[in-house]
KOLFI-931009 format. One line per 3 residues: number of its first residue (from 1); their letters; for each residue x, y, z of C-alpha. Coordinates in Angstrom, 2 decimals, always signed. Each point is the difference from the previous one (the first is absolute). Layout:
NUM) a) X,Y,Z; ...
// end
This chain:
1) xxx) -33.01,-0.75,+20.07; +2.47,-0.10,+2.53; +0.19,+4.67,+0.63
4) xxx) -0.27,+0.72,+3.53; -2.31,+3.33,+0.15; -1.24,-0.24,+3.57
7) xxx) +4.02,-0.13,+0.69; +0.73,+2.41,-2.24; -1.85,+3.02,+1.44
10) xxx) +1.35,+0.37,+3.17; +3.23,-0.37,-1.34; -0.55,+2.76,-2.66
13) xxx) -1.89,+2.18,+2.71; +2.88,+1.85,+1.81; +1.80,+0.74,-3.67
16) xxx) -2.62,+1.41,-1.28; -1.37,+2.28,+3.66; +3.90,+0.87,+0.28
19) xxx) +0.47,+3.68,-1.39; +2.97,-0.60,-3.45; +0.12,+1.70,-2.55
22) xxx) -3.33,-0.81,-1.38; -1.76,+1.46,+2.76; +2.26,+2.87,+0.18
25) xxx) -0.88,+0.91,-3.92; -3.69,-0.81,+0.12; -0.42,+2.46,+2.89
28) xxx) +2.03,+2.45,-1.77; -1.90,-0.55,-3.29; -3.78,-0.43,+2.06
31) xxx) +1.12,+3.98,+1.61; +0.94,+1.29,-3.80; -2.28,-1.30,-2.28
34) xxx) -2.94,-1.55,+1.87; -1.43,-3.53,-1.25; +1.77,+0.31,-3.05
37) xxx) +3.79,+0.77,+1.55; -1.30,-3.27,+2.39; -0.96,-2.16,-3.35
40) xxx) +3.40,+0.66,-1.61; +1.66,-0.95,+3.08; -2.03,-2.86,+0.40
43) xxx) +0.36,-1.46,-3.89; +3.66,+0.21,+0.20; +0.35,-1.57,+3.26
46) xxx) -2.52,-2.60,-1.47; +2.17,-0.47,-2.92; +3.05,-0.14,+1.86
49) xxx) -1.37,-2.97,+2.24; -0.84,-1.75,-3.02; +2.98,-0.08,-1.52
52) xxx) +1.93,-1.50,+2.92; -2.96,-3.23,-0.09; +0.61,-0.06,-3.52
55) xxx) +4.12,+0.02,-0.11; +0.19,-2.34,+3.28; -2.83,-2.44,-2.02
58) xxx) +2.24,-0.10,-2.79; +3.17,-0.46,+2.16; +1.90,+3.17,-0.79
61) xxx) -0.36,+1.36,+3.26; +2.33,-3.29,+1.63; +2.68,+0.89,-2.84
64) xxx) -0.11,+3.32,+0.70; +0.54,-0.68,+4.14; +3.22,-2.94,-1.05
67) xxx) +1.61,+2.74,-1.50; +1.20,+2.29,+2.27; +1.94,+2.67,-2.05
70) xxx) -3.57,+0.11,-2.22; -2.21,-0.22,+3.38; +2.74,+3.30,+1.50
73) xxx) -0.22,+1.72,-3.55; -4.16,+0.36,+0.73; +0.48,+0.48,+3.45
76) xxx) +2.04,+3.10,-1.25; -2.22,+1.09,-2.46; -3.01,-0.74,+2.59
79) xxx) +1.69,+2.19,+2.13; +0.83,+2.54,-2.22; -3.63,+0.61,-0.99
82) xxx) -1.40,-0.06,+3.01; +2.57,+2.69,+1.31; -0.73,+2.55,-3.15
85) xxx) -3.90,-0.92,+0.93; +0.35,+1.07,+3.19; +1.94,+3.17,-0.90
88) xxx) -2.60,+1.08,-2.44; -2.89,-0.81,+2.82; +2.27,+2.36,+2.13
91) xxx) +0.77,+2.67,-2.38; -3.87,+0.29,-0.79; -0.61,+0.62,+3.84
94) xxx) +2.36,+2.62,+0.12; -2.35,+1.89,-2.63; -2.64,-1.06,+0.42
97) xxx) -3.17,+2.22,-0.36; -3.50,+0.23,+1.44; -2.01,-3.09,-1.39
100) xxx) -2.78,-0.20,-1.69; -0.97,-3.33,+0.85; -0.51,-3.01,-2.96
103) xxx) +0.95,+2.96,-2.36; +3.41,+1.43,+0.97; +3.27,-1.23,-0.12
106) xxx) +1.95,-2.82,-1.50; -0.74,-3.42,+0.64; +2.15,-3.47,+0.14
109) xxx) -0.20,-0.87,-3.29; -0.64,-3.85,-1.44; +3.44,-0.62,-0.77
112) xxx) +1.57,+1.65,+3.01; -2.16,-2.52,+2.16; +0.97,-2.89,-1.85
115) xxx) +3.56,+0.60,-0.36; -0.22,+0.82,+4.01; -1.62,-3.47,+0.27
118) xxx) +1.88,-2.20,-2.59; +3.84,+1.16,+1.35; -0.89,-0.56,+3.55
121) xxx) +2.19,-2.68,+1.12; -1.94,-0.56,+3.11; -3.41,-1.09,-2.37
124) xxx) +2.68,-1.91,-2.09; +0.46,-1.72,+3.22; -2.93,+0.22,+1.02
127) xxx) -1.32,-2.27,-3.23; +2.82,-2.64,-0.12; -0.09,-0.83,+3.65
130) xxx) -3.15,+0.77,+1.77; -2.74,-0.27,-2.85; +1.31,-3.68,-1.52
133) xxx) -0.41,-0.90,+3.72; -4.01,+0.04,-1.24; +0.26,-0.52,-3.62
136) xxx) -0.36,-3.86,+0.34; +2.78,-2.73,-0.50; +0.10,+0.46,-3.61
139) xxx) -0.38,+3.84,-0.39; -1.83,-0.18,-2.73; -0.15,+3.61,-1.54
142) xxx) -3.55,+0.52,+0.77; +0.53,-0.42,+3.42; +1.86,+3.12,+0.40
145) xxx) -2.18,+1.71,-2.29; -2.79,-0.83,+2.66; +2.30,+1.24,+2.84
148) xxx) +0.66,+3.33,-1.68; -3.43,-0.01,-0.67; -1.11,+0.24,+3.86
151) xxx) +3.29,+2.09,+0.74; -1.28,+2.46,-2.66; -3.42,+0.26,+1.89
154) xxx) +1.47,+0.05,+3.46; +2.17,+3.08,-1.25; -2.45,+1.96,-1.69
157) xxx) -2.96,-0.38,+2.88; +2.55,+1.16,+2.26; +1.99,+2.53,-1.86
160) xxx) -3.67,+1.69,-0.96; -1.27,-0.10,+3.36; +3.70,+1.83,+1.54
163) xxx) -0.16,+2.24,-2.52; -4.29,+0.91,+0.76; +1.08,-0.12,+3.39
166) xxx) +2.84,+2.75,-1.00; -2.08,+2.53,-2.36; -2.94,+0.11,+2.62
169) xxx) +2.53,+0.54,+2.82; +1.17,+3.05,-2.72; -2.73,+1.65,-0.33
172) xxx) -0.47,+3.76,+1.48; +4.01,-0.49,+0.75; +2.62,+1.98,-1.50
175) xxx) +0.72,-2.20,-3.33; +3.26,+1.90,-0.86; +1.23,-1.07,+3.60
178) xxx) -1.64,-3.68,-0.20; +1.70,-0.49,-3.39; +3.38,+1.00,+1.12
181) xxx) -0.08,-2.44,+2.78; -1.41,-2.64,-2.04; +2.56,+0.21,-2.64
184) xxx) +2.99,+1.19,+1.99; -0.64,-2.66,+2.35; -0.73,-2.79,-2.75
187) xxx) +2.94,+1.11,-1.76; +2.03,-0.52,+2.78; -1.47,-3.14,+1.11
190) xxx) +1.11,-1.33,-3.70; +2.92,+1.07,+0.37; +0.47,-1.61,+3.46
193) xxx) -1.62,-3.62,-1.92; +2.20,+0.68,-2.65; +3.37,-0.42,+2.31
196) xxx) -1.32,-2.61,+2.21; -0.61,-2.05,-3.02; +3.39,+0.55,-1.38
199) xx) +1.69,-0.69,+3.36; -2.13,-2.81,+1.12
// end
């Protein structure tokens, strides 16, 4: 067994610290619905990370990156989604209302997050050329199923703990103002990750 885990981590550790869109939505979703906007987040970022092990395990992910009209058509559509995301994130700041919090509020739902994960082109990239770094000389496919394993745990002990950090910072605040700053300024910073991706 030829995975490289003590290589992998550090590697993995400023992706997954960095605030993207899946820290951007689980904050969003942690201020809206409490633990359970957070789990939804979580489980379709979760899913999302699994997918890319299992489509650059089978290969698909390499023939997806040779082709570059496919590879630009889901950069598009990446894109795309992650600008309407944003704009909904911003248009629910604008009215927002005085929160309730783990019981107010819509939350990032399953599918949003995994869509948000699985069209990123950057964790397309991210799989193909940094993870089969640490996958072993064979990449066998449960190799990167152990590598999204850890990345999965590394994401959700510190996407829970931001988003503790964030509701206990809340409390006794103005929620209406918190959440329009949260989402307003999420939204925006998807939008911004949404045209750096597409022009990078």
């Amino acid at each position: 067994m030829d995975i490289n885990l003590p290589g992998f981590i550090p590697a993995l550790l400023p992706v997954v610290l960095s605030p993207g869109a899946s820290f951007t939505l689980a904050m969003n979703s942690a201020l809206s619905g409490g633990r359970r906007g957070l789990a939804s987040t979580l489980t379709g970022t979760a899913l999302g990370i699994y997918t890319h092990a299992l489509l650059i395990g089978l290969g698909i992910t390499s023939l997806l990156v040779a082709s570059p009209w496919l590879f630009g058509l889901l950069k598009i559509a990446g894109t795309l989604y992650l600008l309407w995301l944003g704009g909904q994130l911003i248009w629910s700041g604008i009215n927002a209302e005085t929160l309730t919090f783990g019981r107010s509020g819509p939350v990032v739902s399953v599918k949003a997050a995994y869509l948000a994960n699985v069209l990123n082109p950057k964790a397309i990239l991210f799989y193909l050329t940094v993870v089969s770094q640490f996958a072993g000389k064979q990449g066998e496919f449960s190799h990167y199923l152990i590598l999204a394993s850890v990345h999965i745990v590394i994401m959700v002990l510190w996407l829970t703990l931001a988003s503790r950090v964030l509701l206990r910072s809340a409390v006794n605040r103005d929620t209406r103002l918190l959440k329009k700053i949260i989402d307003v300024g999420g939204g925006l910073a998807l939008v911004l990750f949404a045209l750096f991706s597409a022009f990078s």
